[in-house]
mmCIF file as Biopython writes it, N, C-alpha, C and O atoms, coordinates in Angstrom:
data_model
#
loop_
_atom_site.group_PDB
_atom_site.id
_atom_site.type_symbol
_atom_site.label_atom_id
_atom_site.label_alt_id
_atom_site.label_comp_id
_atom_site.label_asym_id
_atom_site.label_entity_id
_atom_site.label_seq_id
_atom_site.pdbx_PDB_ins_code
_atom_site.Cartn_x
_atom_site.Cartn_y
_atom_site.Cartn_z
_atom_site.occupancy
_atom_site.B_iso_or_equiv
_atom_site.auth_seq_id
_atom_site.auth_asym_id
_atom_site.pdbx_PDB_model_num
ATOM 1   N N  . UNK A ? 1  ? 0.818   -1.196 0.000   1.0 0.0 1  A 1 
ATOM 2   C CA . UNK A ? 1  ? 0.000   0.000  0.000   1.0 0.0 1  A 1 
ATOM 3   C C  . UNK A ? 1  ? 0.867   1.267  0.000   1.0 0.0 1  A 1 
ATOM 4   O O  . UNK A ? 1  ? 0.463   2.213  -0.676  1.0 0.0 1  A 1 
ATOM 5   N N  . UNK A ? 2  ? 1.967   1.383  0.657   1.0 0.0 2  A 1 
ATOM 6   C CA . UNK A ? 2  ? 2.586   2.315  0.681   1.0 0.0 2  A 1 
ATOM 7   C C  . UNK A ? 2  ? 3.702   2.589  -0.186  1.0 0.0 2  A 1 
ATOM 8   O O  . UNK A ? 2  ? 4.704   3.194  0.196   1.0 0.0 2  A 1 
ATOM 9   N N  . UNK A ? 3  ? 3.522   2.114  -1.436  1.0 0.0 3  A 1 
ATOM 10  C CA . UNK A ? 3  ? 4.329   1.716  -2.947  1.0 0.0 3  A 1 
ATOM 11  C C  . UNK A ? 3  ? 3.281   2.597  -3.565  1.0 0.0 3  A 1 
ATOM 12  O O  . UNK A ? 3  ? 3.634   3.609  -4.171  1.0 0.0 3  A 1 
ATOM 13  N N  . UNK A ? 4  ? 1.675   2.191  -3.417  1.0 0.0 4  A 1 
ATOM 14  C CA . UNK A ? 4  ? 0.694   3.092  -4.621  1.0 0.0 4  A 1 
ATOM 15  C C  . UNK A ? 4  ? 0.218   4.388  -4.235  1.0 0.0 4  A 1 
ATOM 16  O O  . UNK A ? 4  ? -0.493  5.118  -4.925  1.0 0.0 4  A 1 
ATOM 17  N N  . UNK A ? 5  ? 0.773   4.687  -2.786  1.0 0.0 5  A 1 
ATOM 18  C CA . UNK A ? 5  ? 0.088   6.201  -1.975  1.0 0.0 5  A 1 
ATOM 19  C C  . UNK A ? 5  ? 1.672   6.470  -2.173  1.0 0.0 5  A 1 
ATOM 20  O O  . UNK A ? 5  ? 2.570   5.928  -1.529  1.0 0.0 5  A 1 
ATOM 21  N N  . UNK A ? 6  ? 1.843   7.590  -3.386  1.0 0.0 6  A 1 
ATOM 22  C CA . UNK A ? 6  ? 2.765   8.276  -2.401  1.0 0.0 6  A 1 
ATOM 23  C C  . UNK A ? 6  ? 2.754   9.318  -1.442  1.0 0.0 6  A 1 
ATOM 24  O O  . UNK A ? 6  ? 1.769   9.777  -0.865  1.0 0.0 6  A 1 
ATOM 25  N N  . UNK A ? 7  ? 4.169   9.713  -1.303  1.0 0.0 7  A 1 
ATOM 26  C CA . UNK A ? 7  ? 3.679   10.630 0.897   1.0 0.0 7  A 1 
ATOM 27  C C  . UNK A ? 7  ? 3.787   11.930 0.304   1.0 0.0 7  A 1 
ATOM 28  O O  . UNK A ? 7  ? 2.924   12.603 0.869   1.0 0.0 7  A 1 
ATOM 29  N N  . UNK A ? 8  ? 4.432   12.695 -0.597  1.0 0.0 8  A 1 
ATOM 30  C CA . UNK A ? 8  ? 4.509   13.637 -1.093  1.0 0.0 8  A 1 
ATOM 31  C C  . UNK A ? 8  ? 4.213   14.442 -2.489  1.0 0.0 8  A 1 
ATOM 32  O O  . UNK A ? 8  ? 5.189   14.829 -3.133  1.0 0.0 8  A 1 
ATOM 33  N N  . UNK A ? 9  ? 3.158   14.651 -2.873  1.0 0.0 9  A 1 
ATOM 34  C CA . UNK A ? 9  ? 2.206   14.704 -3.941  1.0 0.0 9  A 1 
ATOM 35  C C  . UNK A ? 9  ? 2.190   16.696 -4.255  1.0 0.0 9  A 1 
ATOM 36  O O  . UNK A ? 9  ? 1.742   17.590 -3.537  1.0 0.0 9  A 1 
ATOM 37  N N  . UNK A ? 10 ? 2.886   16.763 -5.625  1.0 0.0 10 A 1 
ATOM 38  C CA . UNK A ? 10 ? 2.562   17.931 -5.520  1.0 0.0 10 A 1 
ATOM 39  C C  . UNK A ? 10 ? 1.432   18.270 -6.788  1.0 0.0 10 A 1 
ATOM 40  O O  . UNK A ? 10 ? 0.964   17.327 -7.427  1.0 0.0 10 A 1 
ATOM 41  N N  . UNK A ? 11 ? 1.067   19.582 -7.071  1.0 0.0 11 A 1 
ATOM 42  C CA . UNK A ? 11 ? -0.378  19.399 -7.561  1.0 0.0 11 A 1 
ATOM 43  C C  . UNK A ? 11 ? 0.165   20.281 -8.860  1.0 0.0 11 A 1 
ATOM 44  O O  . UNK A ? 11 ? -0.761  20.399 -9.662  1.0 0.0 11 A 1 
ATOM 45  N N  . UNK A ? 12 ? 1.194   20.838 -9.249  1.0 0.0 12 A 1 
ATOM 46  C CA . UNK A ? 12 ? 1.496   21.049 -10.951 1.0 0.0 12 A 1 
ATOM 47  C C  . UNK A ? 12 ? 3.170   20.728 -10.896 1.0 0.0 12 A 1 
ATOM 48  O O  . UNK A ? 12 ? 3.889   20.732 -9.897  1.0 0.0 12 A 1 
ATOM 49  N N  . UNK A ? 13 ? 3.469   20.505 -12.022 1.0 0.0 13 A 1 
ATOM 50  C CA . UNK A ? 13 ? 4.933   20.316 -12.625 1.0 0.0 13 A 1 
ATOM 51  C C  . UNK A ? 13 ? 5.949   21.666 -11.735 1.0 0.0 13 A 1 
ATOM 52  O O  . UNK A ? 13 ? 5.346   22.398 -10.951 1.0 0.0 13 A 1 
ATOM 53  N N  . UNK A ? 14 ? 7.231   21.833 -11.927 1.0 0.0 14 A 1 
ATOM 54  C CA . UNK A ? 14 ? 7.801   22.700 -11.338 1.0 0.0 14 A 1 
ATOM 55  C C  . UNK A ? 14 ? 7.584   23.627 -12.451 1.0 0.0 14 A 1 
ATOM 56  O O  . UNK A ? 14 ? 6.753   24.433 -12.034 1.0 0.0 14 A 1 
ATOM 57  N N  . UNK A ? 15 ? 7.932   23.951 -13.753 1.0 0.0 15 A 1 
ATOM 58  C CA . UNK A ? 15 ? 7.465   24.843 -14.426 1.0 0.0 15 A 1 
ATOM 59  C C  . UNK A ? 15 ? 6.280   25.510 -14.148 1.0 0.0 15 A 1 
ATOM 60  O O  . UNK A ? 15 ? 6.108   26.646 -13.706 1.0 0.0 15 A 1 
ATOM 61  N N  . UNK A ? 16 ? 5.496   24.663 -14.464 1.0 0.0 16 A 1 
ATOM 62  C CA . UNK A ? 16 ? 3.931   25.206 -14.163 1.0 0.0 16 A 1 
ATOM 63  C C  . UNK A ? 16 ? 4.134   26.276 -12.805 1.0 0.0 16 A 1 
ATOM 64  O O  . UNK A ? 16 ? 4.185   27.505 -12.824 1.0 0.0 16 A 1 
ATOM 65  N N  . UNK A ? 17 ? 4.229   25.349 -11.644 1.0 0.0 17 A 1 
ATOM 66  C CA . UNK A ? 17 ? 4.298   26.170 -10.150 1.0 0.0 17 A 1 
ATOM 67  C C  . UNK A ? 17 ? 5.600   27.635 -10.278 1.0 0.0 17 A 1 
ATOM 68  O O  . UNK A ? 17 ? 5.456   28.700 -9.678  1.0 0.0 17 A 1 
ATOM 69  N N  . UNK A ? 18 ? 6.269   27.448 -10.791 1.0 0.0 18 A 1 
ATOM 70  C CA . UNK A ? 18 ? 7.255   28.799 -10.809 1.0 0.0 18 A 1 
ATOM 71  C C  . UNK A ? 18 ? 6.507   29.686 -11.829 1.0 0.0 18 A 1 
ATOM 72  O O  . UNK A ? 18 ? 6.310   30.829 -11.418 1.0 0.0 18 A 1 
ATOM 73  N N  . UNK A ? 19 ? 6.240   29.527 -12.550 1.0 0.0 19 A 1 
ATOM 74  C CA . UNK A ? 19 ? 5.413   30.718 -13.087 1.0 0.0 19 A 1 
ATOM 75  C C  . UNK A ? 19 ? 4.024   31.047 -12.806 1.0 0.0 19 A 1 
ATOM 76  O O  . UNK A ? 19 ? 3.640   32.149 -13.196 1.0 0.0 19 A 1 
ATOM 77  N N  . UNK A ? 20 ? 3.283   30.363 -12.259 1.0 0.0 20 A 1 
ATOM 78  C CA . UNK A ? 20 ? 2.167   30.989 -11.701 1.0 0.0 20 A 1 
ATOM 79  C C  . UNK A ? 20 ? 2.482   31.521 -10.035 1.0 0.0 20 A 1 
ATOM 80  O O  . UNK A ? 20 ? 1.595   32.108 -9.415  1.0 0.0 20 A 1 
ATOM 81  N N  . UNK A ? 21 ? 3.928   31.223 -9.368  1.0 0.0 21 A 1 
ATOM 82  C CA . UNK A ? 21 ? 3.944   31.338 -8.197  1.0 0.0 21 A 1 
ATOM 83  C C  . UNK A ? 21 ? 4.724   33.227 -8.615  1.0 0.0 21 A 1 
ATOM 84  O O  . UNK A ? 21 ? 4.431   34.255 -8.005  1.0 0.0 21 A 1 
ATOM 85  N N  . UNK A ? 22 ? 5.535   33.129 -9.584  1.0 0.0 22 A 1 
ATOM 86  C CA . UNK A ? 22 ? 5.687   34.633 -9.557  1.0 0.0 22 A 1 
ATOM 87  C C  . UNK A ? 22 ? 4.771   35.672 -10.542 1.0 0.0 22 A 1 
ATOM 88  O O  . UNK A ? 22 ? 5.190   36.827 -10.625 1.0 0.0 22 A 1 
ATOM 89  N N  . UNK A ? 23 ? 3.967   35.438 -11.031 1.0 0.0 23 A 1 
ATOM 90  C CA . UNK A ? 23 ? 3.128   36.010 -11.754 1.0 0.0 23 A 1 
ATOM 91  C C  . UNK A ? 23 ? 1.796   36.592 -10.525 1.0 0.0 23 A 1 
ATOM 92  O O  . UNK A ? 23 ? 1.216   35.925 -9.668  1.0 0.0 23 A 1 
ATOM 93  N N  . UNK A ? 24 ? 1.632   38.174 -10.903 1.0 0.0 24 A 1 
ATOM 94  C CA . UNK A ? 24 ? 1.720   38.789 -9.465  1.0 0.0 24 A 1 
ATOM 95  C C  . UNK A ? 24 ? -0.126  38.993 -9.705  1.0 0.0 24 A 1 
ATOM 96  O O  . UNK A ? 24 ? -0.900  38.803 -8.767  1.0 0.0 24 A 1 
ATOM 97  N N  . UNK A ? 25 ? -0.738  39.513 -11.492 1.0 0.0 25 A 1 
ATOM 98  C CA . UNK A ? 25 ? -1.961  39.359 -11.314 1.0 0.0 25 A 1 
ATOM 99  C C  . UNK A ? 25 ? -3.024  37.961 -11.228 1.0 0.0 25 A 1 
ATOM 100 O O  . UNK A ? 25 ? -4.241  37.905 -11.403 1.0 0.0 25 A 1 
ATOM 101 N N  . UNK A ? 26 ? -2.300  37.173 -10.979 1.0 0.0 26 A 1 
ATOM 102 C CA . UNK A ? 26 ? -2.903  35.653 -11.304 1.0 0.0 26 A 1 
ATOM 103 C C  . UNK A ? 26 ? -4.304  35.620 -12.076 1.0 0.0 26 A 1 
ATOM 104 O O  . UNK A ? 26 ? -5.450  35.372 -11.701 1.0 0.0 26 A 1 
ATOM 105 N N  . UNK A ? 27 ? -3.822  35.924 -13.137 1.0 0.0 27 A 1 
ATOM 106 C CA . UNK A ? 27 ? -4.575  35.308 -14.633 1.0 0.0 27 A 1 
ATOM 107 C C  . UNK A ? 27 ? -4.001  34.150 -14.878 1.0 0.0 27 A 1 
ATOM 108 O O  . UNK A ? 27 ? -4.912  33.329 -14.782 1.0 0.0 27 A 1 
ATOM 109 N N  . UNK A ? 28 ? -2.976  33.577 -15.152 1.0 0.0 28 A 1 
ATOM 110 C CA . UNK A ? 28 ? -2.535  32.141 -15.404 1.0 0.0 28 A 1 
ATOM 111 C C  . UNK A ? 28 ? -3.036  31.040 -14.140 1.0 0.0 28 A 1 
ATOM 112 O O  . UNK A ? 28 ? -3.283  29.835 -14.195 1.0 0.0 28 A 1 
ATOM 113 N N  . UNK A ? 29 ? -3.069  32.062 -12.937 1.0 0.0 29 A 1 
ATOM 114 C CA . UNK A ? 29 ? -3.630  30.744 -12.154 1.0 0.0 29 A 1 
ATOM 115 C C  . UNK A ? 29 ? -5.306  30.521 -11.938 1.0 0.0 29 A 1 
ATOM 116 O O  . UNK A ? 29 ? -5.850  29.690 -11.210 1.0 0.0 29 A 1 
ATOM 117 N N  . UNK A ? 30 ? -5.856  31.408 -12.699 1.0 0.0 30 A 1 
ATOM 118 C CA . UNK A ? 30 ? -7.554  31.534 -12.746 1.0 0.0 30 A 1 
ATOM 119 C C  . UNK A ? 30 ? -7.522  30.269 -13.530 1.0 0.0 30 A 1 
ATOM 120 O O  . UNK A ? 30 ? -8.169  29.241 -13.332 1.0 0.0 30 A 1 
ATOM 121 N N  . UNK A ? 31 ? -6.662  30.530 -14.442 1.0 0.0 31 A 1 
ATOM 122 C CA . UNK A ? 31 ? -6.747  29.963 -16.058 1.0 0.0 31 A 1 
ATOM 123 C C  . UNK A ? 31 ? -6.390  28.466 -15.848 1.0 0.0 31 A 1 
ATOM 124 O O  . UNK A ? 31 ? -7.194  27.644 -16.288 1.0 0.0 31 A 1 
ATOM 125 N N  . UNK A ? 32 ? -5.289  28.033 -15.233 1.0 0.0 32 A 1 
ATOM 126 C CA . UNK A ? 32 ? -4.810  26.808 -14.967 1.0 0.0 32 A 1 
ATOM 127 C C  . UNK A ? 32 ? -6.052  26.452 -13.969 1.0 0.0 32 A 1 
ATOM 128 O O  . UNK A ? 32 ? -6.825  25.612 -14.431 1.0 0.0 32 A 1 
ATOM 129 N N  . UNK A ? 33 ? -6.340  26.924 -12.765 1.0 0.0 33 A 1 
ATOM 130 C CA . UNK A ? 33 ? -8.210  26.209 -11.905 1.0 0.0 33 A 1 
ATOM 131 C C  . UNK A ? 33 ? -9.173  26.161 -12.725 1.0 0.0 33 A 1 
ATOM 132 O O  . UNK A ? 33 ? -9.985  25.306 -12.371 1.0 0.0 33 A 1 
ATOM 133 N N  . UNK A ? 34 ? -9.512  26.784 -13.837 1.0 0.0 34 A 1 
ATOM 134 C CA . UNK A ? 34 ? -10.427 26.530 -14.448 1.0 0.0 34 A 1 
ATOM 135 C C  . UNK A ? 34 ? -10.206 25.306 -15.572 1.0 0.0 34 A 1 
ATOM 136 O O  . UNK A ? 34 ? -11.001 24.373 -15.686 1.0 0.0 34 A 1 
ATOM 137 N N  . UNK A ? 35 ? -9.141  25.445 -16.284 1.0 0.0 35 A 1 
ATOM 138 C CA . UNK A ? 35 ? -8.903  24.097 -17.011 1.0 0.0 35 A 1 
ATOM 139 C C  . UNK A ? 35 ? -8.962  22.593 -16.335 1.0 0.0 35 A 1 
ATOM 140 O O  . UNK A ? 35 ? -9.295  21.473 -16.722 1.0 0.0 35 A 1 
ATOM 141 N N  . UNK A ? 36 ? -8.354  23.293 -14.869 1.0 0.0 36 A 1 
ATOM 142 C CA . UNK A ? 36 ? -8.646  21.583 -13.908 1.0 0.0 36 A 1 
ATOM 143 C C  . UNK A ? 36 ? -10.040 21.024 -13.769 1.0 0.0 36 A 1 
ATOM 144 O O  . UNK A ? 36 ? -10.545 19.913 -13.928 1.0 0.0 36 A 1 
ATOM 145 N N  . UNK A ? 37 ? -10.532 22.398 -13.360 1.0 0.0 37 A 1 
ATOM 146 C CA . UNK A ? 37 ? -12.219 21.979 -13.368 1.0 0.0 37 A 1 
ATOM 147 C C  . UNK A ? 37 ? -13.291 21.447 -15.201 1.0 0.0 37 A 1 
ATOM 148 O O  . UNK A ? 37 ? -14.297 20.769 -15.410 1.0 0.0 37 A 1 
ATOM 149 N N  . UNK A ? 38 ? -12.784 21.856 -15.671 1.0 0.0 38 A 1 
ATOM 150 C CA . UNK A ? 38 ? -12.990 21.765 -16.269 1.0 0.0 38 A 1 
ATOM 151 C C  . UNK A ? 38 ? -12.479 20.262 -16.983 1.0 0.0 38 A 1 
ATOM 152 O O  . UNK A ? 38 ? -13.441 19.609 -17.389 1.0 0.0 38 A 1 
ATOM 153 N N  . UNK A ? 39 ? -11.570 19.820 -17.131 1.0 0.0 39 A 1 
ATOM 154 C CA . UNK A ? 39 ? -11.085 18.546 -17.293 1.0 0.0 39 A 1 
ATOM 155 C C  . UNK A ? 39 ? -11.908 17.078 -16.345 1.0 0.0 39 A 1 
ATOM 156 O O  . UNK A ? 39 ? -12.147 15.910 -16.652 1.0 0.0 39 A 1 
ATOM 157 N N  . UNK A ? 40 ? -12.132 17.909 -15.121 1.0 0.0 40 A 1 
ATOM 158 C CA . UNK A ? 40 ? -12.478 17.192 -13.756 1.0 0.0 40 A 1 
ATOM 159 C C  . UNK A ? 40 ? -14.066 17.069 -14.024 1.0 0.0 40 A 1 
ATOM 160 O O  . UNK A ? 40 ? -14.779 16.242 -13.456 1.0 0.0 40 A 1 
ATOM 161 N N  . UNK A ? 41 ? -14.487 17.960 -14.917 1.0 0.0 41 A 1 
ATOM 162 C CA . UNK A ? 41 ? -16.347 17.570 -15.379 1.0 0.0 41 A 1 
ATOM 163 C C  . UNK A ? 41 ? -16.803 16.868 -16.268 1.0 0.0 41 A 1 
ATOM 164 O O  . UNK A ? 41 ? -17.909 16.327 -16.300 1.0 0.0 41 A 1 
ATOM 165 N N  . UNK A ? 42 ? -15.766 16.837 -17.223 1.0 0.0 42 A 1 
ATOM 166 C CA . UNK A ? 42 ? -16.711 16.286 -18.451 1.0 0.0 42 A 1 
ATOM 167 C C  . UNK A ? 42 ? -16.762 14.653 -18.521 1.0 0.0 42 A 1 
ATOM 168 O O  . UNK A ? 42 ? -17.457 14.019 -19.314 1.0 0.0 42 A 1 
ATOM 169 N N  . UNK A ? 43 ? -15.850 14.075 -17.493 1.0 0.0 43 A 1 
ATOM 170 C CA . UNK A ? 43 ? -16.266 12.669 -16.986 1.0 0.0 43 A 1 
ATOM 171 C C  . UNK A ? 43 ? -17.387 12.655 -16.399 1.0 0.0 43 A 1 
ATOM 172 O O  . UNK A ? 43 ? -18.188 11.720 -16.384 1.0 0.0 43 A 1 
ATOM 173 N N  . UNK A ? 44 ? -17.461 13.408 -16.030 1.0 0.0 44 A 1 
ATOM 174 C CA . UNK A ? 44 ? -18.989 12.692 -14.708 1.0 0.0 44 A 1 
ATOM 175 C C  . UNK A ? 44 ? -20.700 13.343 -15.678 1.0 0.0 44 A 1 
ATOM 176 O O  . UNK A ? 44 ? -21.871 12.999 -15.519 1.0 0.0 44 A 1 
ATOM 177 N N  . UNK A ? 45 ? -19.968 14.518 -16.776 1.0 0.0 45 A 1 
ATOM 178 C CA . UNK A ? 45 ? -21.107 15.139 -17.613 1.0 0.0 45 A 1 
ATOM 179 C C  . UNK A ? 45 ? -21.390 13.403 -18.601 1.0 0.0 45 A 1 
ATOM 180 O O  . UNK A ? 45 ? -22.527 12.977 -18.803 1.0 0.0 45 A 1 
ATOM 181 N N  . UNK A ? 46 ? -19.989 12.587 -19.124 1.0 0.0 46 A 1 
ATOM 182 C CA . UNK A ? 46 ? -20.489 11.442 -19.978 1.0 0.0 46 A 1 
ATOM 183 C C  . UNK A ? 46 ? -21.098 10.785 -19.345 1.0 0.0 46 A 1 
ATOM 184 O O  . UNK A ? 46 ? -22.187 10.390 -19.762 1.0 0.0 46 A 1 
ATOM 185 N N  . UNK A ? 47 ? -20.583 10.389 -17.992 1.0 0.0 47 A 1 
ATOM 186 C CA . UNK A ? 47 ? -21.304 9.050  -17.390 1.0 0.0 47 A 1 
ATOM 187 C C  . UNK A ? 47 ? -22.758 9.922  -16.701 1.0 0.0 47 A 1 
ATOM 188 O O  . UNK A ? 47 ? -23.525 8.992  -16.448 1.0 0.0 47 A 1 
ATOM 189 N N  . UNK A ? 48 ? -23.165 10.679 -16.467 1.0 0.0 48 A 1 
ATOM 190 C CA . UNK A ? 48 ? -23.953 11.439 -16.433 1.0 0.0 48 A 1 
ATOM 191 C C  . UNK A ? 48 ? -25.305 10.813 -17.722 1.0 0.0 48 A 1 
ATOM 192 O O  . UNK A ? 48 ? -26.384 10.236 -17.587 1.0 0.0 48 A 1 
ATOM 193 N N  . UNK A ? 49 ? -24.492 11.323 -18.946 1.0 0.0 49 A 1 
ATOM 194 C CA . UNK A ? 49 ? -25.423 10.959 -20.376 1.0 0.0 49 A 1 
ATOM 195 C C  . UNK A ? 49 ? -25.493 9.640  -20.577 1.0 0.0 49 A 1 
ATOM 196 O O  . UNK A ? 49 ? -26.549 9.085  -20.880 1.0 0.0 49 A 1 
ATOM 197 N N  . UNK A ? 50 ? -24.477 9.081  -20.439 1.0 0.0 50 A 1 
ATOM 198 C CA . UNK A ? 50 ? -24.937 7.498  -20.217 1.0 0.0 50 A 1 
ATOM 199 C C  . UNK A ? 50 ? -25.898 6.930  -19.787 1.0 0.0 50 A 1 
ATOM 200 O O  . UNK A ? 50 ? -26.778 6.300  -20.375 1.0 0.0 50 A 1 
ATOM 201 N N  . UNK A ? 51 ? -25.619 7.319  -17.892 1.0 0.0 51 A 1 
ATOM 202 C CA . UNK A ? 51 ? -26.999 6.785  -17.572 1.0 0.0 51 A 1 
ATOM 203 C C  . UNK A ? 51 ? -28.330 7.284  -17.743 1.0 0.0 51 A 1 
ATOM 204 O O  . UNK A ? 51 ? -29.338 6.679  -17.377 1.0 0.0 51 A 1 
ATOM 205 N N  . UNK A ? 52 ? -28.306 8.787  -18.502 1.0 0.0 52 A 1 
ATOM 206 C CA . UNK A ? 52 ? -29.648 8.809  -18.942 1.0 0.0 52 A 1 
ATOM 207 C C  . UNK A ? 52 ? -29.949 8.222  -20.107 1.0 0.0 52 A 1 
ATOM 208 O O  . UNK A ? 52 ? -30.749 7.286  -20.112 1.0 0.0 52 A 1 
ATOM 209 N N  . UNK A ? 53 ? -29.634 8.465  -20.736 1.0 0.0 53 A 1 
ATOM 210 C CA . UNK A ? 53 ? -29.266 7.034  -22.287 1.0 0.0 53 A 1 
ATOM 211 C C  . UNK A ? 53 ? -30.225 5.399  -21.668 1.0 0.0 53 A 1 
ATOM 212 O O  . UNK A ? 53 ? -31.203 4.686  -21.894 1.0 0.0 53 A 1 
ATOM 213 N N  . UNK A ? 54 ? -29.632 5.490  -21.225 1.0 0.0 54 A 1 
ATOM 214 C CA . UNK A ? 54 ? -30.028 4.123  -20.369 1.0 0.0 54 A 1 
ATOM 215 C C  . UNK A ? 54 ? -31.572 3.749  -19.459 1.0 0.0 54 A 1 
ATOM 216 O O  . UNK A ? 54 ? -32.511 2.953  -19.478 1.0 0.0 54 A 1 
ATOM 217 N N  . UNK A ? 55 ? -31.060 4.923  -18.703 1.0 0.0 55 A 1 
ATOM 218 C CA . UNK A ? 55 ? -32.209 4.901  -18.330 1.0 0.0 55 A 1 
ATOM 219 C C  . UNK A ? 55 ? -33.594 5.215  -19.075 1.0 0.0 55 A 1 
ATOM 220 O O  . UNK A ? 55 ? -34.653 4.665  -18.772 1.0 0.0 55 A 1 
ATOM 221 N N  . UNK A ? 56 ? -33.502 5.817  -19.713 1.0 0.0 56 A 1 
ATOM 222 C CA . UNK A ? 56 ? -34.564 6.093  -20.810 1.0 0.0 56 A 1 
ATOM 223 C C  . UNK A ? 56 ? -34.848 4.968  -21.916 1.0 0.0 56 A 1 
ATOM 224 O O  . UNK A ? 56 ? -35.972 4.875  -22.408 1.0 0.0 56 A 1 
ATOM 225 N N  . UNK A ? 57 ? -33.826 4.135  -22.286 1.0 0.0 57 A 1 
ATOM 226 C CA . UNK A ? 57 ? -33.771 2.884  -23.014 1.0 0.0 57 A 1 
ATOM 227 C C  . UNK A ? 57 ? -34.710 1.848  -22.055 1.0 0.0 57 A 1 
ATOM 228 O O  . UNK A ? 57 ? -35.385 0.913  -22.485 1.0 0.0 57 A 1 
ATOM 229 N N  . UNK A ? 58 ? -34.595 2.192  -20.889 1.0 0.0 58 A 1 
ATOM 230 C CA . UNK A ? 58 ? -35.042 1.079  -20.010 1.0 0.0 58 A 1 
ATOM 231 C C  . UNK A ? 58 ? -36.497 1.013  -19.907 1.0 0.0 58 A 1 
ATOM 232 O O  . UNK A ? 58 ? -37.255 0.044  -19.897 1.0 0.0 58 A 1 
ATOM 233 N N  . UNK A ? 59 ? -36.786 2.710  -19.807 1.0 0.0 59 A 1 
ATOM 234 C CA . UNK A ? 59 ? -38.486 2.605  -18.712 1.0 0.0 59 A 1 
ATOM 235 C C  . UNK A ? 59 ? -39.460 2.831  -20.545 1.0 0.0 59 A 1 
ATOM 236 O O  . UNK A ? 59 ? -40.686 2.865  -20.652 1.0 0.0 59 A 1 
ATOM 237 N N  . UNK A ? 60 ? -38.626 2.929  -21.528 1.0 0.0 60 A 1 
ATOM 238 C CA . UNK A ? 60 ? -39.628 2.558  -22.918 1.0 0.0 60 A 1 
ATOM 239 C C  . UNK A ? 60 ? -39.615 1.239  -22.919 1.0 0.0 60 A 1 
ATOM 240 O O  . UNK A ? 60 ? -40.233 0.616  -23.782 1.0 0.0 60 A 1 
#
């Protein structure tokens, strides 16, 4: 278990983090949270359409 958790997890590349860490109006870091979220929805928007797909296949 402690092979597939690792203990120290950081959350962008070092590039990424040095330039949004000195970039002083944070537009790149609006921009980089919104692409996460955005990446982070459109899974749950398919399986979402799926099961209405489905479900609607079902109760006809």
């Amino acid at each position: 278990m402690l092979i597939v958790v690792p203990f120290d997890a950081e959350a962008q590349c070092a590039m990424c983090r040095a330039v949004l860490e000195s970039e002083s109006s944070g537009k790149a870091a609006e921009g980089i949270n919104n692409g996460i979220v955005y990446l982070m929805a459109i899974p749950y928007v398919l399986v979402a359409g799926l099961f209405y797909f489905i479900y609607r296949k079902m109760r006809t």
